[in-house]
C-alpha distance (Angstrom), angle and dihedral (degrees) to the residues before:
residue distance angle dihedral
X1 . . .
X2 4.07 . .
X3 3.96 111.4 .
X4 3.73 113.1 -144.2
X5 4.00 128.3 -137.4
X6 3.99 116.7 -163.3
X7 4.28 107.1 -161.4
X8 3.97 108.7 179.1
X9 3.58 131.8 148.6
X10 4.24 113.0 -97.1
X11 3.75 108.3 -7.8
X12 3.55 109.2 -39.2
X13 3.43 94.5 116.0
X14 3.94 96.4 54.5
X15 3.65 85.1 39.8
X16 4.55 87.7 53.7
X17 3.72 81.9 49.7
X18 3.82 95.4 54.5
X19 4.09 87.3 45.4
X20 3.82 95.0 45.5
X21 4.18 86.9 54.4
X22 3.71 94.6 44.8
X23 4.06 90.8 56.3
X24 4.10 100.9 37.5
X25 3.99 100.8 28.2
X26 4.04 87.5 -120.4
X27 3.70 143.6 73.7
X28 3.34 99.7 160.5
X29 3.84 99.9 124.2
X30 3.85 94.2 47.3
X31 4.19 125.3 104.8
X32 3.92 103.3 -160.5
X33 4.27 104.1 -160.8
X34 3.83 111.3 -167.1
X35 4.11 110.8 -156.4
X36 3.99 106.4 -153.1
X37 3.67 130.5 -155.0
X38 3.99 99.7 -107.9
X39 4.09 92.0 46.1
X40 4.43 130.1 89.1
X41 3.21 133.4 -156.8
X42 3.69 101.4 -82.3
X43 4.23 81.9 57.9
X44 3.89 80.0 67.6
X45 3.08 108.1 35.3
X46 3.96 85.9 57.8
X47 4.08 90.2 47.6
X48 4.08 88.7 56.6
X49 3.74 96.7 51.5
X50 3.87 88.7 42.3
X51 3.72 92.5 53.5
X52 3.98 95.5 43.4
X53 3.70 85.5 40.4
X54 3.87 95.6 49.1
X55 4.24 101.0 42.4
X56 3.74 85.3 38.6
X57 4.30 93.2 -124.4
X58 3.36 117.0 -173.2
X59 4.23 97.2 174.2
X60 3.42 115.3 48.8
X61 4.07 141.1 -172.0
X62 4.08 104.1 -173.3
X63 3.80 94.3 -163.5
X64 4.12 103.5 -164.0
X65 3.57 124.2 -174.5
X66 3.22 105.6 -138.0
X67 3.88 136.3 45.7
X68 3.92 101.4 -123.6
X69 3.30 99.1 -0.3
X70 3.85 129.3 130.8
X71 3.64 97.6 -92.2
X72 3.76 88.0 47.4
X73 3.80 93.4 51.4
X74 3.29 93.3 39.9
X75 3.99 89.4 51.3
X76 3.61 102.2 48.2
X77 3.52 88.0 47.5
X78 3.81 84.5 63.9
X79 4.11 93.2 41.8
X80 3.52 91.2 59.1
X81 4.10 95.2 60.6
X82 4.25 89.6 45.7
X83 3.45 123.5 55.7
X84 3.55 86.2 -161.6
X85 3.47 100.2 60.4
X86 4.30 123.1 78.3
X87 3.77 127.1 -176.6
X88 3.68 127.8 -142.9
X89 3.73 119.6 -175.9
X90 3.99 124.9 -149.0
X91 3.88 111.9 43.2
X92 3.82 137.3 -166.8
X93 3.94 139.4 -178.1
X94 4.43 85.7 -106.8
X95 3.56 96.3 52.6
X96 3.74 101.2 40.7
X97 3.84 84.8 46.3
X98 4.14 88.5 56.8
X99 3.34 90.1 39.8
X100 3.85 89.1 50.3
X101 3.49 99.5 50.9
X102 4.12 89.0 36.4
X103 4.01 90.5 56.5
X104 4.10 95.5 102.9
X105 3.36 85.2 79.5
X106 4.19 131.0 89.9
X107 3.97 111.1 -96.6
X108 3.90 104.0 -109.2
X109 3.94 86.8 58.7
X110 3.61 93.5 43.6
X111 3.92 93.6 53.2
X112 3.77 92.2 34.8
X113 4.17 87.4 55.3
X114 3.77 82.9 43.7
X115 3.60 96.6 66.0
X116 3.69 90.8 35.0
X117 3.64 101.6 60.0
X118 4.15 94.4 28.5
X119 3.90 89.6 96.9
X120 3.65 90.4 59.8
X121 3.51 104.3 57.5
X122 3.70 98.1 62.5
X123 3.91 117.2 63.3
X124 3.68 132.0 170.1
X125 4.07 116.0 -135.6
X126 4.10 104.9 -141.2
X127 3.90 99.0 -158.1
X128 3.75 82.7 -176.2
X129 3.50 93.0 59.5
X130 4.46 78.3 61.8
X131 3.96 88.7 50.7
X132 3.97 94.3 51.8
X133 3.74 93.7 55.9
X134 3.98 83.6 50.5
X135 3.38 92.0 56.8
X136 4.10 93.4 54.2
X137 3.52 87.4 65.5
């Protein structure tokens, strides 16, 4: 079953943890990593291999907030040392929840699904598409 590791900046990922458990009952299987203003990138890098380390993961999703950040960098530079390890940068509560309830699955599928079904969980609500209709009438 695929492990997954939350790295944000401040709480956020403690605080996508606390979301993901009040949605799907569970949150066992999640590894929230908080990045704080007075620590580097060698700080996280030495958080990841302490929590893979630790809970003994073997399959892992590093989920990283943002796209060449320091939790990114700091991530990859993990990935590249485990085979078992992937990174995927940009995270929200819908994917983590698919991913969550996706995990039972081997990691190639689970990141290929990933970027599959990412489009879908972002949508844009046109209210002027509501005011056209109106204006039919």
């Amino acid at each position: 079953m695929v492990k997954i590791i939350i790295i944000c900046h401040g709480n956020l990922a403690q605080e996508f943890k606390s979301s993901l458990k009040m949605i799907v009952g569970d949150s066992s299987d999640i590894y929230p990593i908080s990045f704080k203003e007075d620590e580097g990138t060698d700080d996280l890098l030495n958080k990841i291999e302490n929590t893979i380390k630790f809970n003994k993961l073997n399959s892992v999703i590093i989920f990283a907030d943002i796209y060449g950040g320091s939790p990114f960098n700091a991530a990859i530079r993990y990935a590249i040392s485990d085979k078992n390890v992937e990174v995927i940068a940009g995270v929200n509560l819908p994917i983590l929840i698919d991913t969550y309830l996706s995990r039972d699955t081997d990691l190639i599928n689970l990141i290929d699904k990933i970027q599959a079904s990412s489009q879908e969980f972002i949508k844009y609500f046109n209210k002027n598409s509501l005011f056209a209709e109106d204006d039919d009438l």
